[in-house]
N, C-alpha and C positions, 0 to 999 in steps of 0.2 A: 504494500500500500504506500501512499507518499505524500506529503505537505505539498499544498496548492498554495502558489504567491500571485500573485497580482501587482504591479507595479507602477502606477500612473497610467495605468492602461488608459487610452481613448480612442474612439469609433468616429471616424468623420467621412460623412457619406460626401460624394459631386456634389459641390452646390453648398457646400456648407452647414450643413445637418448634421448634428455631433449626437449622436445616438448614446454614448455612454463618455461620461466625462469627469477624466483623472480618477481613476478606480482605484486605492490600493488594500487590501481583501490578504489576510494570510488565513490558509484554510489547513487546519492542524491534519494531521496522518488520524483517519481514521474517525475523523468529525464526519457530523451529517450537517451539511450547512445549508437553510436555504434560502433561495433569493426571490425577493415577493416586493409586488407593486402592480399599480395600472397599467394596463397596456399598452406598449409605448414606453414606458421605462427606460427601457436598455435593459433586463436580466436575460433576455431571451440571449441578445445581442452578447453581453458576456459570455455567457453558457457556450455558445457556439465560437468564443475570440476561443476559450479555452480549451475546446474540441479542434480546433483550428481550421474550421469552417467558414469563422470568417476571418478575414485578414485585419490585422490591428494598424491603426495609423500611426500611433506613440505608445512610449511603455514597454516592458516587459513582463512576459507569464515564464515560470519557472514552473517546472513539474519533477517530485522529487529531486531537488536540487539544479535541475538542467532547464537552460533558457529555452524555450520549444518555439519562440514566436517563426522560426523560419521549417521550424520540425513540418514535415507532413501529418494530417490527421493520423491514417495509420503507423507514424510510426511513434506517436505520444502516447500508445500502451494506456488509455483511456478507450471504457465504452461508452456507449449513448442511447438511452431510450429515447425514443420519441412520441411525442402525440398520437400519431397515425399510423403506431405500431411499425409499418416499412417490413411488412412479412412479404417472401414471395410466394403467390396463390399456388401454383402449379409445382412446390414444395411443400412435402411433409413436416410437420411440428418440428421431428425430429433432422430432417435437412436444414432444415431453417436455422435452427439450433448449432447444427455442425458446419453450416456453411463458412462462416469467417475461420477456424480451424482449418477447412481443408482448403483455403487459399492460400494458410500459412507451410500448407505441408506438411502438418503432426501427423504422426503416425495414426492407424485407425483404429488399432486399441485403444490411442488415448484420448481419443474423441470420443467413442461410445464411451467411456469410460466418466468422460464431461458431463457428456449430455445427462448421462442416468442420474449423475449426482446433481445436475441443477435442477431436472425432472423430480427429481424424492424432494429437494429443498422447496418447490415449488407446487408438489402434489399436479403436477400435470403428468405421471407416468403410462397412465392409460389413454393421454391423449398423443403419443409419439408418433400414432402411423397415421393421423386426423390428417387436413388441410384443414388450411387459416378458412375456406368460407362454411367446414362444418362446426367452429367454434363459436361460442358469444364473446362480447368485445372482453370480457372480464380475463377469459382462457387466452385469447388473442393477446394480451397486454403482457400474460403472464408468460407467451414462449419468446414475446418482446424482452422482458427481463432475463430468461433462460438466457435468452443469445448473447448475451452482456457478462451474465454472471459465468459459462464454460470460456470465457477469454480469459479470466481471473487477473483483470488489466489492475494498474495502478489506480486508476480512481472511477466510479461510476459517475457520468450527467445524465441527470433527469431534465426533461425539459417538455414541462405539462402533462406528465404521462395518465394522468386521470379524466382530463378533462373530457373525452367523449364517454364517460361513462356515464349510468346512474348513481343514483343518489348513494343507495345501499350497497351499493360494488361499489363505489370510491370509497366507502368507509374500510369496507374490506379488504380494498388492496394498498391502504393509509396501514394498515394493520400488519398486512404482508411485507411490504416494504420498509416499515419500522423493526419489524422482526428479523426480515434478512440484513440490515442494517449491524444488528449483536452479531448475529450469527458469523456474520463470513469479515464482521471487524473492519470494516471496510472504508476508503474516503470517499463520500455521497456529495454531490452536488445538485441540487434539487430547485429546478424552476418553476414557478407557478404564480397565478394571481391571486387565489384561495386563500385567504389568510386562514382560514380554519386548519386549513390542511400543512400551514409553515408554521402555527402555533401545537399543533400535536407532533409534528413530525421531528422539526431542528434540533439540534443543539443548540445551535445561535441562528439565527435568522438576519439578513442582509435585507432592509428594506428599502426600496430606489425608487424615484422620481425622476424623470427628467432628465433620466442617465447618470443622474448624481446619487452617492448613496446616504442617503438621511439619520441612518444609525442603526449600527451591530451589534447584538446584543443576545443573552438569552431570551430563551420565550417571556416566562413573566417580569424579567425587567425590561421588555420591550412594554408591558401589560401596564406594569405598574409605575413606569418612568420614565414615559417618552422623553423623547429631546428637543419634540415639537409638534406643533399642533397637528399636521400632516401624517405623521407617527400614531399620533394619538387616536385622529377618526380614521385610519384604513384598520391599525388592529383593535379585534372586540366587534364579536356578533350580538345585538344591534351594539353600531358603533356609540362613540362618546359624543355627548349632548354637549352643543356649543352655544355660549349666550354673549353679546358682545356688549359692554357696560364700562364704569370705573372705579376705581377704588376710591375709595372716602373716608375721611375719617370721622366717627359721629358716635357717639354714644359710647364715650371714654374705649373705643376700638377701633378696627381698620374693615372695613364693609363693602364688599362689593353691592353696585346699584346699577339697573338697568331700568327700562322702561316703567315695568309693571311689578318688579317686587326687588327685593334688597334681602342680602344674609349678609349674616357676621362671616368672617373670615377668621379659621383657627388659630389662634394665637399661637402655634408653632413655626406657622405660612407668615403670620402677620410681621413679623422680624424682617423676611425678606422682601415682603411688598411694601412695610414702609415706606420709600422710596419713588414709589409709585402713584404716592396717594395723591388723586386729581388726574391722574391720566389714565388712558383707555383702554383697557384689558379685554380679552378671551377667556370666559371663565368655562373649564369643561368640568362635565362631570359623568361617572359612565351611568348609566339606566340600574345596575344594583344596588348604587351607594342614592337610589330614591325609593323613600316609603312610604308610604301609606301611614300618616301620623297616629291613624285609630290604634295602630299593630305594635307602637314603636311604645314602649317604657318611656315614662316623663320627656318627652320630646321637648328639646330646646325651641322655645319660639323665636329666636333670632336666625333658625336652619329652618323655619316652616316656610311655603309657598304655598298661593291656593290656586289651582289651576281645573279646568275642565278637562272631562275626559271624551275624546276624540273618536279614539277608535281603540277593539280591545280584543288583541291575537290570544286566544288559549293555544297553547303548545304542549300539553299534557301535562308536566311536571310544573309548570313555571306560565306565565302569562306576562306578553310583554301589551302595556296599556299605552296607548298615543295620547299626550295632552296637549293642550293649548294654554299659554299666560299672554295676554298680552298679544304682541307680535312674533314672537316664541312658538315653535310646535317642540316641543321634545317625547322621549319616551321613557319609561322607565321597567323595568323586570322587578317584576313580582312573583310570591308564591298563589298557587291556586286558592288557599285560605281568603285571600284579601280580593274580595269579590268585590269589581267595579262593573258599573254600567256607562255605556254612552249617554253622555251631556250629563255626569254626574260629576259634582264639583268636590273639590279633595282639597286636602289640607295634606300635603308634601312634607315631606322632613327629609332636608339633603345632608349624607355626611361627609361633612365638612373638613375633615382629617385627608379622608378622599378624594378633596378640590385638586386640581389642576387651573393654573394660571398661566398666559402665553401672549406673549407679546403682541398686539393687534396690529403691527404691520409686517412684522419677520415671521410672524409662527412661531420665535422660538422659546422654550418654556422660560419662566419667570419667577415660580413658585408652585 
């Protein structure tokens, strides 16, 4: 396996279009790292500088120690899934599978040899003498990974491998892929737009805009400590609720105030916004840290808000409720206990420990 570096890498298409800009990314031996944003980003565009796919305009990529930017694909000892699987119809599971082997010339013991064991890792053994059009996409995906895994290359990229699936087979093969991940110890690189699926799956997660990368981090202190506002509403299903307001100081404290209501700011936060007080903030907050004040033990009335209720998603365990303040729509995640109705008015209780504060013209976090 080997450490992936990244080095000022950037992507500049004719014309002037900078796809991905000054990248520098060290990917440990043996991480599952992956790289999430909107479309258009640049992670695709990386994934593929690093497959050598595409050509890089500045920068260097090092693979295991050795600069590869002039390497051929094949000869960077990386595989690659992709989206649209790239099976050949008129080859069996099991040629599909041994095809990159026998262009390398391995002998043909030790290709059946491959195959059987990425076939047992991946429970596709009964499917070796199939074709790609008598399988479903989930089986198809999975002789997509087989073909990757009997190379036993230096690093695996993923690049969307879920996304024509369903619902319930992305979860499963979020699971599969996680798993063969321990198992074969391997360095993963993993592209996708799914935050759901770079919050279970990463170690650390690379999240990019614009071709720039916004901040690397683990899962939950991507969760719990963005870098910026941007950060903040792509991860977390429903995302973080944004109100745009200023800080004030009033009532011997530091308080944020928008249109139609005002909280106290926690005096842990309040140290650092000081500084602030009279100018114009981002105040986020995610949809869990809001409650239903009937539910809440002596609820602080300087965290309360009274807002209407909008619209109201049950999701079985959990109910995410749509409100309205003001000029405001937010949402908040509730349990099924805390039964609301449309155009029923609530009394809110935000916690305020859980505030987020961001700069209203950089995005960048503040407190």
């Amino acid at each position: 396996m080997a450490k992936v570096v990244l080095e000022n890498v950037q992507k500049v298409y004719p014309g002037g279009v900078v796809a991905v800009k000054d990248v520098n990314l060290v990917i440990e031996d043996q991480e599952f790292v992956v790289l999430v944003g909107p479309s258009g980003c640049g992670k695709s565009t990386t994934l593929r500088m690093v497959a050598g796919l595409e050509e890089i305009s500045s920068g260097s990529i090092y693979i295991d120690g050795k600069r590869v930017n002039d390497v051929p694909p094949k000869d960077r000892d990386i595989a690659m899934v992709f989206q649209n699987y790239a099976l050949y119809p008129h080859m069996t599971v099991a040629e599909n599978m041994a095809f990159g082997l026998k262009l390398r010339r391995f002998p043909k013991d030790e290709i059946q040899r491959r195959v059987r064991e990425a076939a047992e890792i991946l429970s596709i053994e009964s499917y070796l003498d199939r074709k790609p059009k008598a399988l479903s996409g989930g089986q198809r995906q999975r002789v997509a990974v087989g073909r990757a895994i009997v190379r036993k290359p230096k690093a695996f990229l993923f690049d969307e491998p879920l996304s024509n699936l369903d619902a319930k087979m992305r979860v499963q093969m979020r699971m599969e892929i996680s798993k063969l991940h321990t198992r074969l110890s391997s360095t993963m690189i993993y592209v996708t737009h799914d935050q759901v699926e770079a919050m279970t799956m990463g170690d650390r997660i690379v999240v990019m805009k614009d071709g720039v990368i916004q901040q690397v981090a683990a899962p939950m202190e991507l969760y719990d400590r963005p870098a910026n506002q941007f950060v903040a509403g792509f991860i977390g299903s429903p995302p973080m609720n944004f109100f745009r307001g200023r800080i004030e100081t009033k009532a011997g404290g530091l308080w944020f105030s928008e249109s139609s209501f005002s909280v106290r700011v926690d005096d842990a936060k309040a140290t650092r916004l000081a500084a602030l007080a009279g100018k114009e903030v981002v105040f986020g907050i995610r949809p869990e840290d809001i409650a239903d004040a009937l539910y809440v033990t002596q609820p602080n009335p300087d965290h309360q808000v009274m807002a209407k209720v909008e619209v109201v998603e049950p999701m079985g365990a959990e109910v995410f409720v749509y409100l309205g303040s003001g000029a405001h729509s937010f949402v908040a995640r509730m349990n099924t206990a805390q039964i609301a109705e449309v155009n029923q008015a609530l009394s809110l209780v935000f916690n305020m420990k859980k505030a987020h504060f961001f700069d209203a013209q950089s995005g960048a976090v503040v407190g």
